[in-house]
N, C-alpha and C positions, 0 to 999 in steps of 0.2 A: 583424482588430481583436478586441479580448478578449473586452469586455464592454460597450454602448452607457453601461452607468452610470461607469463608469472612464472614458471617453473623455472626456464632458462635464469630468471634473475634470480633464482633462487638460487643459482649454485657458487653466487658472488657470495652470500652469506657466509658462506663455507670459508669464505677469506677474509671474511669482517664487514659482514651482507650489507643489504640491502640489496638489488640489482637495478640497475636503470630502465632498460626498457627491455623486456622478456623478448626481442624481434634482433637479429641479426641484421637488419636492415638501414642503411645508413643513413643520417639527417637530412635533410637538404640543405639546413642552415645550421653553422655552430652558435651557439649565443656566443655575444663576444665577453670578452673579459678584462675588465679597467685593474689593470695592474696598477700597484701602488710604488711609485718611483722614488718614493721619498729616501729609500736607499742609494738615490744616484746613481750617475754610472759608473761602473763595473769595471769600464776600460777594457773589456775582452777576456776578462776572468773566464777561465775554462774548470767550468767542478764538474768531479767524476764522482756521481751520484750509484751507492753502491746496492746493490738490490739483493738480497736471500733470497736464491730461486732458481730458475730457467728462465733463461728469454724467450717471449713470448706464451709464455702462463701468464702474464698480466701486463697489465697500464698502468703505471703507480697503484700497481691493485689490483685495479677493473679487468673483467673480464675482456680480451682484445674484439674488436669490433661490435660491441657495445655502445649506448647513445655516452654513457658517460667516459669511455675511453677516449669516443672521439674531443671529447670535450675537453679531455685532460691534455690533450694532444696538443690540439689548440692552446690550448693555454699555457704551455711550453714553449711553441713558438713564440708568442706574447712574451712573457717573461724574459724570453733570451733575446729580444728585440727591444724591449722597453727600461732593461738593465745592462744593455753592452754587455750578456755575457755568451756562453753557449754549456751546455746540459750535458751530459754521457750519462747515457743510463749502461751499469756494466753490471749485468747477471752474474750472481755465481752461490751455488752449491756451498764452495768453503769459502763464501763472505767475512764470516766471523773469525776464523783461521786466517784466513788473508790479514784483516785488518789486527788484528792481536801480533801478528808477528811484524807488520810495520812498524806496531807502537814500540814493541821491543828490541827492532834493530833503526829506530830512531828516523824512519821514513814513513811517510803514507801515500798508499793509491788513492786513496776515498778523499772524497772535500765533506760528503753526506752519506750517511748510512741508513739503510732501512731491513729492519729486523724483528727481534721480537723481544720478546722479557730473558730471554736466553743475554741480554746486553748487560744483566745485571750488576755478574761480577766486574766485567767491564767499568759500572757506575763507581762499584765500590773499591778498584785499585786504579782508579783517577785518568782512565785509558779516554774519555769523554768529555768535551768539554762544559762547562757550565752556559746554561742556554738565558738565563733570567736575565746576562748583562746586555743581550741580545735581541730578544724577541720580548713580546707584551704578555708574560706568563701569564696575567695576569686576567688575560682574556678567555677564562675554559669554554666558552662556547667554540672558541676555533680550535685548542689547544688540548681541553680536557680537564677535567675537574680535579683537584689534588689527592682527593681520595683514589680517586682512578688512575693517578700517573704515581700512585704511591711507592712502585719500583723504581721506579727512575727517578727518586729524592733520596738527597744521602748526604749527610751532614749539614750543607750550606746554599745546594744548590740544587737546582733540576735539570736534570742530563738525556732527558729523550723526553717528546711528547708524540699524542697521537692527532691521527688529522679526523679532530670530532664532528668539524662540520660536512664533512662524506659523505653522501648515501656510499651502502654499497660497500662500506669498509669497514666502520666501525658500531654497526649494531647485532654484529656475532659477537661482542664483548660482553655481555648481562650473562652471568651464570645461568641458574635455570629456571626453566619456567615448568608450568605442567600445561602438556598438552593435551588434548580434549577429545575424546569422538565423539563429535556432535551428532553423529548418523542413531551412535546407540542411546546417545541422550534422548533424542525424538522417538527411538523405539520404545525407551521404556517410559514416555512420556512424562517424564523430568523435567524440569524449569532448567534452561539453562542456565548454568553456572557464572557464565558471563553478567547477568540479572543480578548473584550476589553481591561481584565485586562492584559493577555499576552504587548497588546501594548501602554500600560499605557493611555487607552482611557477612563477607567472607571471610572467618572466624576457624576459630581452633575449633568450639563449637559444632558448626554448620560442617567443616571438614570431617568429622564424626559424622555426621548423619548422613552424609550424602556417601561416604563409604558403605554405609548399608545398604543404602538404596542403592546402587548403584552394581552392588555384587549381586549375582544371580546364577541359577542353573539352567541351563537348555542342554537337553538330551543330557550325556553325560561326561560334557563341556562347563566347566566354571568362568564365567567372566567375572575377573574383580574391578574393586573401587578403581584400584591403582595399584601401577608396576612402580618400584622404587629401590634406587641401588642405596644401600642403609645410609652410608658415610652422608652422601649427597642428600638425604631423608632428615640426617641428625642436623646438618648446618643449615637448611633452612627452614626447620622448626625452630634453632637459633636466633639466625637472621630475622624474622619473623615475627619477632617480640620485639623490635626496634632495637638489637643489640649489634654493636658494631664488631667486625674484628677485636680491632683495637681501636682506642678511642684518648684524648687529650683532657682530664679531667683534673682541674682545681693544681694546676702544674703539674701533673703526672699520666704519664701512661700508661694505659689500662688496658690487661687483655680481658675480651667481653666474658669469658666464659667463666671469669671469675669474679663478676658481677650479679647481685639478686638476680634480676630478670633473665640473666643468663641462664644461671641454674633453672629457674621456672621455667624453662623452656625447655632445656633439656630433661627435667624431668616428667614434664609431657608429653616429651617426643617419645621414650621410654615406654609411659604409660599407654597412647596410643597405639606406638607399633605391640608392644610384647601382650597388652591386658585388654582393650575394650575396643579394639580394632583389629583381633590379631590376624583374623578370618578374611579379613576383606583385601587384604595386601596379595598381591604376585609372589609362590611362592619362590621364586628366578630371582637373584637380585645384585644379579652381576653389574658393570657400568653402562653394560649396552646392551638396552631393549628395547630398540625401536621392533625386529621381526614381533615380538611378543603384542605390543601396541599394533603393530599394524596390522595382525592377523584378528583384531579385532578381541585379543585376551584379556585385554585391560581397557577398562572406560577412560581412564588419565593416566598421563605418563610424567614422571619426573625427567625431565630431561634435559641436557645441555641446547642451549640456542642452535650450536653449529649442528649438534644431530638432526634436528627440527629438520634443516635447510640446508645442510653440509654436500650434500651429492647423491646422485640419482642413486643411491638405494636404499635414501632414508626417508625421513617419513612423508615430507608435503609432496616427495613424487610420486608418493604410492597409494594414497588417500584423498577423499574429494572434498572431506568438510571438516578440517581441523580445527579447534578454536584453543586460543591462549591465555593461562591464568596466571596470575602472578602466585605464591606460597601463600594458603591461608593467614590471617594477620593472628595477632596474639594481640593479650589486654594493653602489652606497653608499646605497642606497637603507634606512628602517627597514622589516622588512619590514609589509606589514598597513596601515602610512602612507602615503596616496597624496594627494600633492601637487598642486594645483590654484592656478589662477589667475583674477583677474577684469580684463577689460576697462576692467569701467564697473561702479558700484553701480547698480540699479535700488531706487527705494523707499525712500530715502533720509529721515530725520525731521530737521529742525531748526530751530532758530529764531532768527531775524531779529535784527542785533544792537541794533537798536531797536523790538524789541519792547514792548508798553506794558508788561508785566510778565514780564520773561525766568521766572520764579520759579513764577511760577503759571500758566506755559505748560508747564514743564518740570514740572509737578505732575499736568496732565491726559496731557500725553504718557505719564508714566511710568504712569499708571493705564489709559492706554487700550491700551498695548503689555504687559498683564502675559499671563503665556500660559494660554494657553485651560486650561480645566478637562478638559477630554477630552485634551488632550495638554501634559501636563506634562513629561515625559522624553522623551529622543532614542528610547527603545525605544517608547514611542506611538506618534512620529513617524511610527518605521519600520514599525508593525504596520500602522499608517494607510496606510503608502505601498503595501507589500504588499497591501493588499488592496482598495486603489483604482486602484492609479495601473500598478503594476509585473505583471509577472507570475511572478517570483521573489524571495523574502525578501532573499534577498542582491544584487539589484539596488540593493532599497531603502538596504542597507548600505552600497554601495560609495559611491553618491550623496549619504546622510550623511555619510562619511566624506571626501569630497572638498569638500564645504561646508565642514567644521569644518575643512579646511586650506586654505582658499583664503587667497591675498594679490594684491594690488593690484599688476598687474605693470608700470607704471607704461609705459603702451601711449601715452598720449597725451603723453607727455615725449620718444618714442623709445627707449624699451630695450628694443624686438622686433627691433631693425635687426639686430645680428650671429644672432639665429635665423631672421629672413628671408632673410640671406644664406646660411645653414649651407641652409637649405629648396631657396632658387631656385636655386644656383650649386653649381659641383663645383671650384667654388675650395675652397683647405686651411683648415682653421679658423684655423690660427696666422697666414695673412694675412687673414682676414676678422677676427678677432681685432686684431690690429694697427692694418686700416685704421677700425677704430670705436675705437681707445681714448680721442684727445682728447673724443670725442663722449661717452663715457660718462663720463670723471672728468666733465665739464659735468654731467651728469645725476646723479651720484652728488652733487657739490658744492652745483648748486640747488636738488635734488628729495626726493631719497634723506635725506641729511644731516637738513635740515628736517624731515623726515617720522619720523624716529627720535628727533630732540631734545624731538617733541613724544610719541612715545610714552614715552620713559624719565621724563618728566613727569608721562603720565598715569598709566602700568602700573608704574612702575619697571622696572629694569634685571633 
């Protein structure tokens, strides 16, 4: 373990990380905060801002007495002072249940809601109101990239975003990274792997070879390349070749895995796991391995961000020298771009489409998500990360860098099915291919389609 003040912000991660200051110990001074009033006053608007949760598990998030809680705090007051209004923050467990049975008996408690990708269906039986007439969608540094709010676009409009300029909230969104034992990389005097990605050496290639190197026998202990649960193995040898989910090409939408590159990746991924690497893989390959990783079984772990840094029994609390890689790249891959995906949003902001005043809900939203004064720019973010959370600058990198590319990989529609087969099965891609295609033009026709009509709406084409 690094640092006991790093760890503590470590377990904001866990809720959509980053942590502010790893010390329980309070400011002296809050920075202040220049709200932007150009929403006028409010007149004494009272919104009941609805929270999924327990009160006191979090600050808009933040861990409670934390440097950034108090900062959120502050700027509440602010807010409710500089817009004539006042704030209710109201916990609850059955959030979603509450708010569903408002919309359907034609009443709401909530002005603002904050939840997860579970708002979905919500988006798509019109329970939400449309936020683009509202706020500056337009701005994804504060709001979030379209690719990334691709759940909460649904025919014409965008119905939740996320608060992207956060520390501390929203960098447990990047799928997965592999993480590193740098302790057995210096034992077995290796180049650190970090060296490749720095010189854009970190290849389908180089991933092959340093799986050799990297397995070994001591006494009659195997340590391999790498632990990896198949499914999550197959989508970012995917990912990895620069191929999208889904993608908007020449007027039509495309699901990736039935694109050339697609294929070429997946039948690499095949070829690596089952034929010319088969030795070097964990043979465990459940969803969760960090005990495996952190008993020192595996040199690299595939792994989800929130395992990383999720809570005291996972890996950066139990470990002193982690280091972070993005998925080796592939030929069509850009290089330096590393592609990522999400399950489910956590942290989700939206509002109710009978709301009492959609207008002056979407006016404290916008003022209470503006970004912190300490981290204005992604280079903050990352100094911030550096020297709280990570223990390499370029960890912090690669983990920005796979936020600002993540997209909604539409997990809950079914289009993980032919990368779960490419993962579990040494069937050929071209019939695992084949047997999912009715399956996916359905997905592409319901899901996909909608979800693009409403971004060329919001973003333009």
């Amino acid at each position: 373990m690094k640092v006991f003040g790093r760890i503590v912000i470590l377990a904001l991660i866990a809720a959509f990380v980053l942590c502010a200051c790893g010390t329980t110990e309070q400011p002296e001074t809050v920075p202040e905060f220049d709200v932007d009033t150009s929403a006028a006053d409010l007149g004494g608007f009272k919104a009941v801002w609805g929270w999924k949760g327990s009160e006191g598990s979090s600050v808009f998030g933040f861990i409670p007495d934390t440097e950034n809680a108090d900062i959120v705090i502050a700027r509440k007051k602010d807010v409710e002072d500089s817009l004539k209004c006042t704030v209710e923050l109201r916990f609850s467990s059955s959030l979603l249940d509450n708010f569903r049975a408002g919309i359907l008996a034609g009443y709401q408690d909530y002005d603002i809601i904050a939840a997860d990708g579970n708002l979905m269906p919500d988006v798509r039986a019109g329970y939400l109101a449309g936020l683009s007439q509202y706020i500056d969608v337009q701005n994804t540094d504060k709001w979030g990239t379209p690719n990334m709010l691709q759940q909460m676009l649904w025919e014409d409009d965008l119905f939740g975003v996320v608060p992207f300029a956060w520390p501390d909230i929203i960098y447990r969104l990047s799928g997965h990274i592999l993480a590193v034992n740098e302790n057995l990389i210096a034992k077995l005097g290796q180049t650190d792997p970090r060296d490749y990605v720095e010189n854009n050496e970190w290849t389908w290639d180089k991933f092959e070879e340093v799986l050799a190197d990297y397995t070994y026998t001591e006494g009659d202990k195997t340590v391999y390349g790498v632990r990896v649960h198949r499914p999550y193995y197959a989508i970012n040898m995917f990912l990895s070749n620069g191929v999208a989910i889904s993608s908007y090409e020449n007027g039509q939408v495309v699901a990736g895995v039935y694109t050339e590159a697609g294929r070429e990746a997946l039948e690499r991924a095949q070829k690596i796991y089952y034929e010319t690497c088969s030795d070097y893989f964990h043979p465990l390959t459940d969803s969760v391995g960090d005990d495996e990783f952190v008993n020192g079984e595996a040199v690299m772990y595939l792994t989800w961000m929130n395992e990383l840094t999720g809570n005291t029994r996972w890996i950066m609390y139990n470990m002193d020298n982690v280091g972070v890689l993005p998925f080796p790249q592939g030929p069509h891959a850009t290089p330096g771009k590393y592609l990522s995906y999400n399950e489910n949003l956590l942290n989700v902001f939206a509002i109710p489409a009978n709301a009492k005043d959609p207008a002056a809900s979407a006016a404290i939203l916008s003022a209470m998500l503006e970004p912190f004064d300490k981290y204005k720019t992604k280079e903050d973010i990352i100094d911030y990360m550096a020297s709280q959370i990570f223990f390499d600058r370029r960890d912090a990198e690669v983990v920005v860098n796979e936020v600002t590319n993540t997209e909604y990989g539409f997990y809950s529609e079914g289009a993980r099915s032919v990368l779960e087969g490419v993962g579990e099965t040494k069937t050929s891609v071209s019939q695992i291919l084949e047997s999912n295609k009715d399956r996916y033009d359905t997905i592409v026709e319901q899901y996909m389609i909608p979800c693009y009509r409403a971004k060329i709406a919001v973003y333009g084409e």
